[in-house]
C-alpha positions as a Markdown table, in Angstrom:
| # | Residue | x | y | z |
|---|---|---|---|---|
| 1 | Unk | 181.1 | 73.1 | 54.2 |
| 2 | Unk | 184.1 | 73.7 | 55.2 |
| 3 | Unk | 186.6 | 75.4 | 53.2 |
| 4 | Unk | 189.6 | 74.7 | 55.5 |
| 5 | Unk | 189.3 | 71.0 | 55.4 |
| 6 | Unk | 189.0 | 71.3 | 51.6 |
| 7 | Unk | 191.7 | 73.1 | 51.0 |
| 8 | Unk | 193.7 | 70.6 | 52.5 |
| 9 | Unk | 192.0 | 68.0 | 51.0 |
| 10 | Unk | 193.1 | 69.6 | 47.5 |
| 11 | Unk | 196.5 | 69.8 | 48.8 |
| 12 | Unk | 196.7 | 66.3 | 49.3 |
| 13 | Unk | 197.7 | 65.6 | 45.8 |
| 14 | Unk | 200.2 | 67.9 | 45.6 |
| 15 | Unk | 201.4 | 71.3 | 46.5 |
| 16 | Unk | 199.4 | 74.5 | 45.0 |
| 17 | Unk | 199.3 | 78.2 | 44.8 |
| 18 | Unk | 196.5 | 80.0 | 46.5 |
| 19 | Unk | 195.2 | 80.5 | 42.9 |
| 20 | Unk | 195.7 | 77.1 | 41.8 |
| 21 | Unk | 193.6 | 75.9 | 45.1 |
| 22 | Unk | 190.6 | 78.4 | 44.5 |
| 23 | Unk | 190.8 | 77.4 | 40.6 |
| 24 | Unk | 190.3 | 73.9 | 41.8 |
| 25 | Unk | 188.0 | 74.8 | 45.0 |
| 26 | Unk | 185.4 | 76.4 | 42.1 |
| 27 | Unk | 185.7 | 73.5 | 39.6 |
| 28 | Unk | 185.3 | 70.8 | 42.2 |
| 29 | Unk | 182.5 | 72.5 | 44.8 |
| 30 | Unk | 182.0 | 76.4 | 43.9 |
| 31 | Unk | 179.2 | 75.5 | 40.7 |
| 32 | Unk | 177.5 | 78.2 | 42.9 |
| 33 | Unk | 179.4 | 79.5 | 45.3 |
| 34 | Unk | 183.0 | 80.1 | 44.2 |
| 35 | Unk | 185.9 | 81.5 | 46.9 |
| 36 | Unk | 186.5 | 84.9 | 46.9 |
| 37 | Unk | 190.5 | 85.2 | 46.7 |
| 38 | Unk | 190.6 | 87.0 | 50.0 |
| 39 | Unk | 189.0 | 83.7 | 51.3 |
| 40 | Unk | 191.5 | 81.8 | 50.0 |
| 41 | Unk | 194.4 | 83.9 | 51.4 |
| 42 | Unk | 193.0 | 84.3 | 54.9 |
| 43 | Unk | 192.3 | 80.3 | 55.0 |
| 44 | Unk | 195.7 | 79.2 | 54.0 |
| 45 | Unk | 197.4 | 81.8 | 56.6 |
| 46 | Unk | 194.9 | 80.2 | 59.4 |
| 47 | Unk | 196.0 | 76.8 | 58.4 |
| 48 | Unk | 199.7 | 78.0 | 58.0 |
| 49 | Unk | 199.2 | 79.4 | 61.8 |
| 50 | Unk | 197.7 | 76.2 | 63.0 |
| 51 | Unk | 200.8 | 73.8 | 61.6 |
| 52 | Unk | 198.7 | 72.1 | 58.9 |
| 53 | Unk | 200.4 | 73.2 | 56.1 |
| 54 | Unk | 203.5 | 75.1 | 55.2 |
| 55 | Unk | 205.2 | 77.3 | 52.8 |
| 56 | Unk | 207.2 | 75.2 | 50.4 |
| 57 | Unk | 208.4 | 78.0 | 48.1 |
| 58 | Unk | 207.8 | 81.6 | 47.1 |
| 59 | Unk | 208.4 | 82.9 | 43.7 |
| 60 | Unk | 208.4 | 86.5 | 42.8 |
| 61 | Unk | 205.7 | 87.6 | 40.4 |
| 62 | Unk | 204.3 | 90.9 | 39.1 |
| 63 | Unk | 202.5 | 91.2 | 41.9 |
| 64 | Unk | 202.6 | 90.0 | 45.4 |
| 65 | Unk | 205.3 | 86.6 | 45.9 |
| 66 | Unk | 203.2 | 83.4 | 45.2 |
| 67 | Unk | 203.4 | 81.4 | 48.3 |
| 68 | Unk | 203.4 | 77.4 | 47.1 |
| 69 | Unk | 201.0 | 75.7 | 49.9 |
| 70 | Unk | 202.5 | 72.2 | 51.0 |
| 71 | Unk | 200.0 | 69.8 | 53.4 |
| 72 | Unk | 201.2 | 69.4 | 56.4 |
| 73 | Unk | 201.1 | 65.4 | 58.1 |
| 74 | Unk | 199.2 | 67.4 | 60.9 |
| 75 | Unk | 196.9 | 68.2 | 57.9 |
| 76 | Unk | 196.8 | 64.6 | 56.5 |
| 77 | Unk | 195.6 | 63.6 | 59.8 |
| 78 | Unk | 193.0 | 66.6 | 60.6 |
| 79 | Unk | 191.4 | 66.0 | 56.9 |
| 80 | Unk | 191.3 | 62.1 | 57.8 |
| 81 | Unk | 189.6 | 63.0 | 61.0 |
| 82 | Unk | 187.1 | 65.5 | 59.2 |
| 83 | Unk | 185.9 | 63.0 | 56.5 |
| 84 | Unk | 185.5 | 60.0 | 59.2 |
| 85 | Unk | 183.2 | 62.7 | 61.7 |
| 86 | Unk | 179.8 | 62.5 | 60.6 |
| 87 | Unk | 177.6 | 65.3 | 59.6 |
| 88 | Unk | 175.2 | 66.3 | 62.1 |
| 89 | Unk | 171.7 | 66.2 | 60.2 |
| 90 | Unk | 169.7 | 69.2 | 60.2 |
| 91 | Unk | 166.5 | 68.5 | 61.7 |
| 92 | Unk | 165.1 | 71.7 | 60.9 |
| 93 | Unk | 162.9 | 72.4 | 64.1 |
| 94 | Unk | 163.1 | 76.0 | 64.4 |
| 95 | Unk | 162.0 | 76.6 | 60.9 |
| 96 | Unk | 161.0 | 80.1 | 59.2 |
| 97 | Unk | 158.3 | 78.6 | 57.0 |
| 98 | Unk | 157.0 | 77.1 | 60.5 |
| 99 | Unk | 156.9 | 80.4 | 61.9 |
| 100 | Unk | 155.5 | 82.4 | 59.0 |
| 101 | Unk | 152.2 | 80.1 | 59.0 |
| 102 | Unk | 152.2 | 80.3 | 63.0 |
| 103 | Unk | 152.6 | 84.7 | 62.5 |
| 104 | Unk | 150.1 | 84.3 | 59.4 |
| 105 | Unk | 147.3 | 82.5 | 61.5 |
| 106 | Unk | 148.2 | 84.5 | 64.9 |
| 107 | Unk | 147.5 | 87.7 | 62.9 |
| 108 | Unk | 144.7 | 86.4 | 61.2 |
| 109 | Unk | 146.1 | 86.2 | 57.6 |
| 110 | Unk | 145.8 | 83.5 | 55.4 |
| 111 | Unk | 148.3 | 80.6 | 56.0 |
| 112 | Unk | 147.0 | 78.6 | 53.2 |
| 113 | Unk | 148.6 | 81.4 | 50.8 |
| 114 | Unk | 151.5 | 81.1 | 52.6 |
| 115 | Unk | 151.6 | 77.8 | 52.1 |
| 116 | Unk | 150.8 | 77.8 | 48.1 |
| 117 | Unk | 153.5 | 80.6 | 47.4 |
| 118 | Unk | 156.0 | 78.5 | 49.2 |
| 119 | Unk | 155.0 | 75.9 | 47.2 |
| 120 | Unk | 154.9 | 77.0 | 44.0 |
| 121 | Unk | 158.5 | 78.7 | 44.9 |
| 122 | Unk | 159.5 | 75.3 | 45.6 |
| 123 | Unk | 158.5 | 73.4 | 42.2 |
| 124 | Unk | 160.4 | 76.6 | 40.3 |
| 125 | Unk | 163.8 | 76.0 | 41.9 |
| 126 | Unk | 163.1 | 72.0 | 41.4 |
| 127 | Unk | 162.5 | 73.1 | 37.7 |
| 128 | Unk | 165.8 | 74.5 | 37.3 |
| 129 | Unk | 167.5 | 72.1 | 39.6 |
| 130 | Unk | 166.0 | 69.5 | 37.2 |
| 131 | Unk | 167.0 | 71.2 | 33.6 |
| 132 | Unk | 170.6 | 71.9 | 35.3 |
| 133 | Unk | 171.0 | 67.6 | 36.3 |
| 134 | Unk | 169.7 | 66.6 | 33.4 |
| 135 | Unk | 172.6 | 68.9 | 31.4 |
| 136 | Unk | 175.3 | 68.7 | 33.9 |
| 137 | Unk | 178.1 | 66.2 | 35.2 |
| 138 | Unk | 178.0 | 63.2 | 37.5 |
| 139 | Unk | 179.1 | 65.7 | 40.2 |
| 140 | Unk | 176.2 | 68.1 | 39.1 |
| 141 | Unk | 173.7 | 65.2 | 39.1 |
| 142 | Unk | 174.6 | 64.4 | 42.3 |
| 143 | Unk | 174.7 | 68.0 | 43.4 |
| 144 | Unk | 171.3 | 68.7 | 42.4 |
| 145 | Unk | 169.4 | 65.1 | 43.8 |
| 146 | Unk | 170.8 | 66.4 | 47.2 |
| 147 | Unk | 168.8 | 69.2 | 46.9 |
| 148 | Unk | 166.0 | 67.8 | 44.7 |
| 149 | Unk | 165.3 | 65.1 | 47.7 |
| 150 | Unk | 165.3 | 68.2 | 50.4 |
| 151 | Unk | 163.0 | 70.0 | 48.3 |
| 152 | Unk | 160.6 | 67.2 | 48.2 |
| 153 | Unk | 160.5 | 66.4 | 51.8 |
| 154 | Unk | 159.9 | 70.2 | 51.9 |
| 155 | Unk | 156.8 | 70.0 | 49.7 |
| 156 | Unk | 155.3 | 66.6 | 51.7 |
| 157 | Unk | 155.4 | 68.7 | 54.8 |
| 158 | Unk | 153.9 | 72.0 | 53.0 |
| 159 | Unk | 150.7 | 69.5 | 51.9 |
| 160 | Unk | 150.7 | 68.0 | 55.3 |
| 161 | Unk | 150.4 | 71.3 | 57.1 |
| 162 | Unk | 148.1 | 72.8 | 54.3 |
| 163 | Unk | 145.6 | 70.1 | 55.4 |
| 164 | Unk | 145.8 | 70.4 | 58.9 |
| 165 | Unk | 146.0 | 74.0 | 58.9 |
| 166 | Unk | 142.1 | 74.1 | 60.8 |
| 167 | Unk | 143.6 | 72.4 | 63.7 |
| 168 | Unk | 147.3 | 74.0 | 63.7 |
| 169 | Unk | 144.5 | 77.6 | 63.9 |
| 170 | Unk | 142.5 | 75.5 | 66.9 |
| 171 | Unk | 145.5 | 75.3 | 68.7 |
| 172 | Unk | 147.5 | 78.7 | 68.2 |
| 173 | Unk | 144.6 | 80.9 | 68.2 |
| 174 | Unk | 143.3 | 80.0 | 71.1 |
């Protein structure tokens, strides 16, 4: 993700405080991942740098002077940009499961387990991603079928390489 282009996607609807920003950063997106302040701080003073946003006010405080974070229209147009540049999809070919069953049959260990611990690794976490959709928000919902969906195509190709495991051995053994 990136946290530059939502940040100024948040400041779209109006100018914020770098608190106010990771408040809303960690309600919207952070469910497991919240910013770190310092994160916040160094982000806004790249964009600041870059022209995409500005300082509209600082107000004295108890602590450090609150800086009130304005979008810039050269950050109206780089979010724009951002949100119509499609993702590009993770294929996933250099994968560390992949190599662990490669390593595990190479050193003549059994793959299989491999396999079956990844697999029963992967039906935990759709467990909890599961419990946590079926208790949480739309956005939650959503959150968790992204991963759920992942996590499935994970397990299809965990029972497709547990049954060709002989041949995968023919081939990498040799």
């Amino acid at each position: 993700m990136s946290i530059g282009h939502t940040l100024l996607g948040l400041l779209e609807s109006g100018p914020r405080h770098g608190y106010d920003l990771k408040r809303a950063f960690d309600e919207k997106f952070g469910h497991d991942r919240p910013l770190h302040y310092g994160q916040v701080y160094s982000t806004m003073s790249r964009l600041l740098k870059n022209g995409l946003v500005e300082v509209e006010g600082i107000e004295p405080g108890g602590g450090p002077e609150r800086k009130r974070y304005a979008i810039t229209d050269a950050g109206v147009t780089d979010v724009q940009r951002w949100l119509a540049t499609p993702e590009k999809p993770e294929p996933y070919l250099q994968s560390t499961l992949y190599t662990k069953v490669v390593l595990a049959l190479l050193t003549r260990r059994d793959a299989a387990d491999i396999l079956d611990t990844q697999r029963a690794e992967h039906l935990r976490m759709m467990r909890i991603l599961t419990d946590r959709k079926r208790k949480g928000d739309l956005a939650d919902q959503l959150i968790c079928d992204h991963a759920l969906f992942h996590l499935e195509a994970d397990l299809r190709w965990l029972e497709l390489t547990a049954a060709r495991l002989d041949k995968l051995a023919e081939v990498v053994v040799k």
